[in-house]
Structures are given as structure tokens and as C-alpha cells.
C-alpha positions in Angstrom: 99.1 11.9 85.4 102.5 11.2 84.6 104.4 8.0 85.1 108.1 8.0 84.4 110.8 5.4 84.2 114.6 5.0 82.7 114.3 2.5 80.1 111.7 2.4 77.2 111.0 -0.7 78.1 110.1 0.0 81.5 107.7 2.4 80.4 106.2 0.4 77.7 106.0 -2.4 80.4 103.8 0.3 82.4 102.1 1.2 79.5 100.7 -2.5 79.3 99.9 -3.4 82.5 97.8 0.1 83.0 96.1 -0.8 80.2 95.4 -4.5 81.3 93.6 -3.0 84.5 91.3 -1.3 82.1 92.2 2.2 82.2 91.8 4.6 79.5 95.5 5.9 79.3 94.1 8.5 77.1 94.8 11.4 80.5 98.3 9.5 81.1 101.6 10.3 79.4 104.1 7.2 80.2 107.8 7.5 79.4 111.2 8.3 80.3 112.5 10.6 82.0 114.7 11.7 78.8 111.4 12.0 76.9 109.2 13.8 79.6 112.3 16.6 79.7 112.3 16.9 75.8 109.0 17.1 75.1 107.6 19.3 78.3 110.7 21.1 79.2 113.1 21.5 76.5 111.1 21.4 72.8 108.8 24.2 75.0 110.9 26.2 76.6 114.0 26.2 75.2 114.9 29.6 73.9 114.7 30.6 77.9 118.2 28.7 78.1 121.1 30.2 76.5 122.7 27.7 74.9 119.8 26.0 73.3 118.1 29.3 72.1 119.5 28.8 68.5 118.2 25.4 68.4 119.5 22.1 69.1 119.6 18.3 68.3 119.5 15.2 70.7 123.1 13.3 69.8 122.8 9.5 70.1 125.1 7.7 72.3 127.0 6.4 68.8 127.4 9.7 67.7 128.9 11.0 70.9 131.5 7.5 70.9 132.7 8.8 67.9 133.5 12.2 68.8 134.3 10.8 72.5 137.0 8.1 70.9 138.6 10.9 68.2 139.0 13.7 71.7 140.8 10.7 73.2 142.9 9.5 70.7 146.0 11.9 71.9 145.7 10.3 75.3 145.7 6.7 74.6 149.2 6.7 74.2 150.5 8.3 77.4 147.5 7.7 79.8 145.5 5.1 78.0 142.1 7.5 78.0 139.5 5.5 76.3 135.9 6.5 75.4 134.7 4.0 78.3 137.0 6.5 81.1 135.0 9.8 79.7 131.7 9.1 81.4 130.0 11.6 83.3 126.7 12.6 85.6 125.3 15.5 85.1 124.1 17.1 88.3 123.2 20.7 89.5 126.5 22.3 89.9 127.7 20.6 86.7 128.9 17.1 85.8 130.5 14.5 87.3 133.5 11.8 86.0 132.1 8.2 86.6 135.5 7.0 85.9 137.3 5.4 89.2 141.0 6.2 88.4 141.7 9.9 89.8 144.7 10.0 87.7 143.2 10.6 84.8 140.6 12.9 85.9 142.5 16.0 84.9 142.9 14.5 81.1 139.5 13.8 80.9 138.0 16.9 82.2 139.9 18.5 79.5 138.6 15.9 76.6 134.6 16.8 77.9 135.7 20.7 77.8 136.8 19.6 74.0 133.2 17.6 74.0 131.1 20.2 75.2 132.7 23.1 72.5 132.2 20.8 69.9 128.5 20.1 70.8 127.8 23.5 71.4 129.1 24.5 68.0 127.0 22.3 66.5 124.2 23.3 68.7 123.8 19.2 70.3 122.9 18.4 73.3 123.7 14.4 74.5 121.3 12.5 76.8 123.3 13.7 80.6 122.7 17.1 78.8 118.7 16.5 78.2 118.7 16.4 81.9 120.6 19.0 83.1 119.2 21.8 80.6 115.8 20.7 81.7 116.6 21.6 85.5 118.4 24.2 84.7 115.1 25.6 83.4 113.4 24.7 86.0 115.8 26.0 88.4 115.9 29.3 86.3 112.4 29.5 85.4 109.9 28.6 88.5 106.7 29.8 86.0 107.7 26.6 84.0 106.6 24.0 87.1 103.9 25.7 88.0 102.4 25.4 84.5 103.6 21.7 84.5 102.0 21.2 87.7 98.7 22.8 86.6 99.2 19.8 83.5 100.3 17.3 86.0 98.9 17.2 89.5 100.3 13.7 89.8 103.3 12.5 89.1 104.9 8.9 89.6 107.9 7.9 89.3 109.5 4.6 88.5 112.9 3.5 88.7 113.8 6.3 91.4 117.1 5.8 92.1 118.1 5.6 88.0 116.7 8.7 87.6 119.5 11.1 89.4 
């Protein structure tokens, strides 16, 4: 059985109250979605992907401020592009901006092409990109859920609408 959640402390939460009802979590994996997708989906099975065949490494959300804030930099002065406009959502087709102010939706697009070069060429991935490889394989590779479903005839999931 699996049982995932958004936060780590959602899924530790799970973790204790399973346990308090007595049952041997021993035949359970509990975690987040980010953590079910690298360690079932992505450490597996990533040489079927493309741009993670050479290897990668997860980038923490400090690292990716930093590179984020120095992509920006050029257009603070003329748009005032911050780190906090360059959010995205990663979805099927691609990504999306989370930031509300169509103007600068052209700039930023261009600072994320800058972002995802520079990840690439240091073969990193960020956590929206955890999730999107990991359906991409799925999407690309159908023989990867049925051995997850042969693992994992049930799964729950917590925190549904978090999870994209």
C-alpha cells in the first residue's frame, strides 16, 4: 500500500497515527509525492528519459532562488521581475507561470528558458521537475505502472488537490 501526501509532515503525521492503530507499517511506504516519484519512478527508470539519462541531482528550492534571483537581475530594472514572479506548475503539456501579471509573462518565460539550460547543463532537476519527468515516464513508458501496480495494488492519496 501506498499512502501519499504534500508535506513531510503530513506524511509523518500518517505515519503515526497508522501506527497508533496497531498496524505493522512494515508493507506500507508513506511519503510525498516528490519522494514516491524519486524513488519508484525516477532513481529506477531514469535513463528511459532523455534528459536525465546522464544522471541528475534534485536542486533545493535555495539553490534554484539563487540561480532564479541572478536570471532576473537584468529585468528588475525595467519590469521589476523578481524571483517571487518566476513560479511555475508543471503540468502535461509543459509548465505553467503562477505569476498574476500577464505583462511580464513574456520576460519570465524567457528567464525559465535561461533556468531550464542551466539546469540541464548541470544535469538538475528542481522539485516541479521531479514531477513532471516522472509522468512523462509514465506517459512514455506504460510497462513502468504496470510493474508499479503489481508493487502497489492500493494506493491512497492524501492532500489531493496539492498534488496537481
Amino acid at each position: 500500500i501506498v499512502a501519499i501526501t504534500y508535506t513531510n509532515n503530513a506524511a509523518d503525521e500518517i505515519k503515526h497515527r497508522v501506527e497508533l492503530l496497531g498496524v505493522n507499517t512494515s508493507n506500507l511506504w508513506i511519503g510525498t509525492i516528490h519522494a514516491f516519484c524519486l524513488e519508484w519512478i525516477l532513481k529506477p527508470y531514469h535513463l528511459y528519459c532523455d534528459e536525465l539519462k546522464s544522471g541528475f541531482r534534485i536542486m533545493n528550492s535555495h539553490e534554484s532562488e539563487i540561480i532564479l534571483t541572478e536570471l532576473c537581475r537584468p529585468y528588475y530594472r525595467t519590469e521589476r521581475i523578481t524571483y517571487w514572479d518566476c513560479g511555475f506548475i508543471a503540468y502535461k503539456s509543459g509548465y505553467e507561470l503562477t505569476c498574476t501579471d500577464t505583462n511580464k509573462h513574456e520576460s519570465i518565460n524567457e528567464i525559465l528558458e535561461k533556468y531550464f539550460v542551466i539546469l540541464a547543463k548541470n544535469h538538475q532537476i528542481d522539485f516541479e521537475q521531479i514531477l513532471f519527468y516522472s509522468f512523462q515516464l509514465l506517459k512514455n513508458k506504460p510497462i513502468i505502472n504496470k510493474i508499479l501496480c503489481q508493487l502497489f495494488p492500493f494506493i491512497l492519496v492524501d492532500e489531493y488537490q496539492d498534488t496537481k
